[in-house]
N, C-alpha and C positions, 0 to 999 in steps of 0.2 A: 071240302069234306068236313063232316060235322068231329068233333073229337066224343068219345062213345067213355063212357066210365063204365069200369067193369068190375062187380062184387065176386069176389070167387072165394068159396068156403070148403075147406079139408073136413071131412070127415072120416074116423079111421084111417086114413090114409089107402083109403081105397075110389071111394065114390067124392066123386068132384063136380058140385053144385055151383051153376053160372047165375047170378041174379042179373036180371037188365037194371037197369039204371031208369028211374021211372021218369028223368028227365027226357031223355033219346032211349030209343028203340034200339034193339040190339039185329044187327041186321044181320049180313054171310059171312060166316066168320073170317072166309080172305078175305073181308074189307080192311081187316086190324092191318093187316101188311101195307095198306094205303095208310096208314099214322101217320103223321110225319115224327121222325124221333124228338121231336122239339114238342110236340103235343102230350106226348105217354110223361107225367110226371109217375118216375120210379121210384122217387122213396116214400112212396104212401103205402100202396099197397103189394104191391108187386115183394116186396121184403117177406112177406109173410108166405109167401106159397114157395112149399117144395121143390125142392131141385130137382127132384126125382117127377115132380108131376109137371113140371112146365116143360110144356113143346117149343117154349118160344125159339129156343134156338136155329131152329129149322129155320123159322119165318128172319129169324135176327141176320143169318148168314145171306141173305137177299139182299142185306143192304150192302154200300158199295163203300168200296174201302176210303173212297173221296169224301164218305159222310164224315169221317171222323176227322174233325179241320183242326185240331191242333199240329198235328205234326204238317199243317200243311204252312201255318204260323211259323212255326220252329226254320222250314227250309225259305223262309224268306227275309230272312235277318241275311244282310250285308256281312261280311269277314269282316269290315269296317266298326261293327258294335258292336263285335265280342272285343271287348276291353283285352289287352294282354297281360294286364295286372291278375288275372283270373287265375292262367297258369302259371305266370314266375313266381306270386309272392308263397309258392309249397315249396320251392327250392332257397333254400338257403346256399348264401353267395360261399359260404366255406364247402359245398357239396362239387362246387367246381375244382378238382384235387388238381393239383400242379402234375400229377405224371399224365393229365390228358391231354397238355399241355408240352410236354415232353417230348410224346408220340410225335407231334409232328415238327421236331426238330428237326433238321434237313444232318446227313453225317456231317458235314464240317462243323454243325454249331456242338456236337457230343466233344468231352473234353478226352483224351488221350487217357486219360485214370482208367473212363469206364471201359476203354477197350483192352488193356496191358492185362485187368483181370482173368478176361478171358480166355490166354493162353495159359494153353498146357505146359506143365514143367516140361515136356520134352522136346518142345521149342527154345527153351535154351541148350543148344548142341555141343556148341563148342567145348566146355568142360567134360563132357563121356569120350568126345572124339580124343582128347589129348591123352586123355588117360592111359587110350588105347595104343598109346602112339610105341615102337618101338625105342630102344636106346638110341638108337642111330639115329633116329628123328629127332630127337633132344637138342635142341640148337644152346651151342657153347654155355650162354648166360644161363641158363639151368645147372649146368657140372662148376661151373666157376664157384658158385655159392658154397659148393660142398667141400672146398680147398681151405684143408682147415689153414690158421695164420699161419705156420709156420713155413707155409708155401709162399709167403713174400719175406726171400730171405736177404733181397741186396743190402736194406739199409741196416741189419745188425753185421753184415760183413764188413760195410764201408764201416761204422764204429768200430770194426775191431783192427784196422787198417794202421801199419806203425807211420811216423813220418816219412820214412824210406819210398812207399808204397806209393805217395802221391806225386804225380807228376808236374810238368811244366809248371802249372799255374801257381806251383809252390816258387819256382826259381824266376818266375815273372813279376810277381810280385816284390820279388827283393831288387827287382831291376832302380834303375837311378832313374826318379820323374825327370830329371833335366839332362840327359846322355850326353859323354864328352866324344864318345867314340863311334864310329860308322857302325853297323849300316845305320841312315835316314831315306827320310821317304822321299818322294821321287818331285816332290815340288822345291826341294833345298836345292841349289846349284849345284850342276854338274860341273868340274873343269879337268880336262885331258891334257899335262902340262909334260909328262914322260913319257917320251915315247919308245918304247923297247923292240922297234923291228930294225932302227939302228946298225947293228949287225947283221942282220938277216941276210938271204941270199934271194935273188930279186928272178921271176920267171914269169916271162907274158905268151898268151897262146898268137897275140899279133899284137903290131905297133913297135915304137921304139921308145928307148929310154925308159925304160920300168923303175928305175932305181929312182928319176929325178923326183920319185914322188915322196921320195925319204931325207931330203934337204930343205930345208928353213928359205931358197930362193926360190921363190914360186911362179918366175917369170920364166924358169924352165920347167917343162913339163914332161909329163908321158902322153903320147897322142898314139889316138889308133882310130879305125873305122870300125862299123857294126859292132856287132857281138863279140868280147873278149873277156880272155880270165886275166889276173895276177894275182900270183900267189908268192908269199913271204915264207922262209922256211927258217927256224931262229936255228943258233948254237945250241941252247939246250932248250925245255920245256921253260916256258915262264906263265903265272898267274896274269888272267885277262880278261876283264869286262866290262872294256870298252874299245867301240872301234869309231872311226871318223874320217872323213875323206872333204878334204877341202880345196879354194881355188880352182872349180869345177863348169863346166859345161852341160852336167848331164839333164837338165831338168826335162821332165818327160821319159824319162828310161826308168827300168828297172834294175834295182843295185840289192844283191843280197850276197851275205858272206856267210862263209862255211870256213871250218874250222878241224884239225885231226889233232890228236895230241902223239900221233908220229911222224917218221917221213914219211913211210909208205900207207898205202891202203887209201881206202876213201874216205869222205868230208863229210862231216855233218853241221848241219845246219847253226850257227852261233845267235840267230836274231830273225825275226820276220823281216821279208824281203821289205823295201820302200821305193817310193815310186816320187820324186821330190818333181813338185811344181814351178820349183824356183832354183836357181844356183848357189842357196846361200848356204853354207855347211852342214855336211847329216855326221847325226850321230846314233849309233848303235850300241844300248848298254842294256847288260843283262845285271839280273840284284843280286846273283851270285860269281864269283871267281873260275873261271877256269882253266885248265891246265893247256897249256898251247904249245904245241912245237911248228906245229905250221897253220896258214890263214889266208883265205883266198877271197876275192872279192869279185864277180860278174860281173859286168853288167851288159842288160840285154836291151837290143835298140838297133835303130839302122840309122847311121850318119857319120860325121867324124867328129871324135871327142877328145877333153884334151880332162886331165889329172894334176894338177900343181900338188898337192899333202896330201899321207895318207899317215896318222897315228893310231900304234896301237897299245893298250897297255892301262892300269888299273886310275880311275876317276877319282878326283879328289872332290869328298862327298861336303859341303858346307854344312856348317855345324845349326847356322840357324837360315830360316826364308827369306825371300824378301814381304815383307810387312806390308809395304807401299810407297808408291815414291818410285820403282825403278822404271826407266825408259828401256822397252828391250832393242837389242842394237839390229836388231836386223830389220827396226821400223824407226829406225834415227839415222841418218843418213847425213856425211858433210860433205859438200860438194865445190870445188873450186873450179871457178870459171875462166876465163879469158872473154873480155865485153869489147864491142869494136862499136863508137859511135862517130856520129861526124859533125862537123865541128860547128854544124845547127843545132847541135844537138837530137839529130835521129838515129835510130838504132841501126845497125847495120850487120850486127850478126851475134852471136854469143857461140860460145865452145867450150865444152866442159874438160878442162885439165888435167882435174884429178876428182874419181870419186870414190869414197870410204865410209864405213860404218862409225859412227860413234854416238859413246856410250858411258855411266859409271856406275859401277857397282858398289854398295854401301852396303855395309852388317856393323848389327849393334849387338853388344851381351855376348859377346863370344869368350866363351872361360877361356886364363891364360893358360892352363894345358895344354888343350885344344888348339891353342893357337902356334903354341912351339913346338909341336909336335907336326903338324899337320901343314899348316898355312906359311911356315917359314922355310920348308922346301920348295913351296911352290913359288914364293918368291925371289928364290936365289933363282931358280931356273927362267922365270919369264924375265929376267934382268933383259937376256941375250936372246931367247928362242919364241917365237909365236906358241899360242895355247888352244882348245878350241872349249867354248863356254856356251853351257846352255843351261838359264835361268832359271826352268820351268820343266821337265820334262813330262810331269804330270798329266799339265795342260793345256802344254804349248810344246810337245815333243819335236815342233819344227824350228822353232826357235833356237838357233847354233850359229855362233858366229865362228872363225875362226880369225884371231887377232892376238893381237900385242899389246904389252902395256908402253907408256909413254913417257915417264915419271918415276920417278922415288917414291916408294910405299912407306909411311911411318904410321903404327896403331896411337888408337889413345887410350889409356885408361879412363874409366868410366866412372869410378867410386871405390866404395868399401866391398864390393864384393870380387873384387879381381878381375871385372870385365874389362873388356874389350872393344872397340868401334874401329872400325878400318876401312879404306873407298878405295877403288882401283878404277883409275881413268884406262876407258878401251879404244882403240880405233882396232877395226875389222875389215877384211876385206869384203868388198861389197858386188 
């Protein structure tokens, strides 16, 4: 197709003159729709003709929207060469704000501030509920507070207290740190050297010989089988607490004594009952005195039993313990033998004689008061009569022998302070 040049001239805007082009021919005018858009150069003349008198549109809408190849440029760029620097460098890096950042905080990373705000005053409850509370709801430490002081009255009473007013601890205190006089505690030696049933009148519920239990020979006895009483009935009332029974068979039975302060009526109880493992002397002492007129001794068991001592009557309380050093005699033992050998020199038999407890008792620091008062009765009496002695009752309540002394007692003084040292050699029967 030839390309057609085309003069077109306005005149009043009414009559529109086509000149040909004297080069080409002006042929049918739908030939112009065969142009190719690349042939029609538009900015020459085409500028100058009326909007209103060009029909081109009509023929222009024929073409096909494929003609116009830029936008077909445009969709053919790769995502690959749109640079990213295009869109980020309009954002400034401060446009990214930290609350968008925030938003997707997950709840545990949010700190406990931002959620406490968000409750209502009326989520704290407890303070409207108390308010509400009646008096009788009022738990004690609420009314306490409101006691004015003079509702703690003890310690201006106890100030206004004469000397009169206070008790014991007042009379305790003037007590003597070093006491020459009973009572002592129950680890000072006990010794049972008077015996006051002496007189008594002697009743058994079975056996014989009741009385021989009230004689210093204890190679005579009272003997009985099972279960039986004896009971001592004195001349008058006498103070007593201690009781003791020795030279005895009973180990394995039950031994408890009772006690009336008449003749008649019934017994009560003087001491918890014991149940001794061994034969070596019991004794029963209470830390107080009491008044006796009669005194009975059980005991319960089944067999035949034999009684050699029974004393009753007030313990001489030692002034001081033993320190260390003593042998208790009911674990010291001397024993004499008869040996039979023959004349090879082989044994041929041994046979034991005699056997006996022994033992010495030793105190030091005994004030002389104390000592002539107390300690020099007991040795006019164990001159001639068995005693019975227990070391320890604290902590060795079985430890009792009942023995003799052997010997002549002399003390010694000890210095400037008036003390005292003195030993008493024991044998006991074993």
């Amino acid at each position: 197709m030839s390309a057609v040049t085309i003069d077109v001239n306005v005149v009043d805007g009414s009559n529109t003159t086509i000149n040909a082009n004297p080069l080409l021919p002006i042929g049918d005018p739908n030939s112009i729709s065969a142009i190719a858009a690349g042939n029609v150069s538009s900015p020459v003349n085409v500028s100058a003709v009326s909007i209103g008198n060009v029909v081109a549109p009509i023929d222009i809408s024929s073409h096909a929207i494929t003609d116009v190849a830029i936008p077909i440029g445009i969709n053919g760029l790769s995502v690959g060469n749109v640079s990213t620097p295009i869109v980020i460098p309009d954002q400034a890096p401060i446009a990214v704000a930290t609350p968008i950042g925030i938003n997707g905080l997950s709840v545990g990373n949010v700190s406990t501030p931002i959620v406490i705000p968000d409750q209502a005053p009326i989520a704290v409850a407890t303070p409207i509920g108390i308010n509400g509370l009646s008096v009788g709801n009022v738990s004690t430490p609420i009314v306490i507070p409101d006691q004015a002081p003079i509702a703690v009255a003890t310690p201006i009473g106890i100030n206004g207290l004469s000397v009169g007013n206070v008790v014991a601890p007042v009379a305790i205190s003037a007590t003597n740190v070093d006491p020459e006089s009973p009572p002592f505690a129950l680890n000072h030696a006990r010794i049972l050297y008077d015996n006051l049933l002496g007189q008594s009148s002697v009743v058994v519920t079975g056996g014989t010989n009741g009385r021989y239990t009230l004689i210093p020979n204890t190679a005579q006895r009272y003997t009985f089988t099972n279960t039986q009483t004896i009971t001592f009935t004195l001349p008058a009332n006498v103070n007593i607490d201690t009781f003791c029974v020795g030279a005895h068979n009973l180990s394995g039975q039950t031994l408890a004594v009772n006690y009336s302060g008449a003749t008649t009526g019934g017994f009560t109880s003087f001491d918890s009952s014991q149940s001794p493992t061994t034969n070596n002397a019991i004794m029963f002492h209470r830390a107080s005195e009491l008044s006796v007129r009669r005194i009975q001794l059980a005991v319960t068991g089944t067999g035949t039993f034999y009684i050699g001592s029974i004393y009753a009557g007030v313990a001489l309380q030692m002034m001081r313990p033993f320190y260390g050093g003593h042998s208790p005699a009911v674990l010291s033992k001397r024993t004499d033998f008869y040996s039979s050998d023959s004349e090879s020199g082989n044994f041929i038999g041994v046979q034991v004689r005699r056997r006996a407890l022994e033992s010495n008792a030793d105190w030091k620091n005994l004030a002389d008061t104390w000592y002539r008062a107390y300690f020099v009765p007991f040795l006019n009496t164990a001159e001639t009569l068995p005693f019975y002695f227990a070391w320890n009752l604290l902590e060795h309540p079985t430890d009792v022998a009942y023995c003799k002394n052997v010997t002549d007692i002399s003390p010694t003084y000890q210095g400037s302070r008036d003390l005292m040292s003195v030993g008493i050699p024991l044998i006991g029967i074993a």
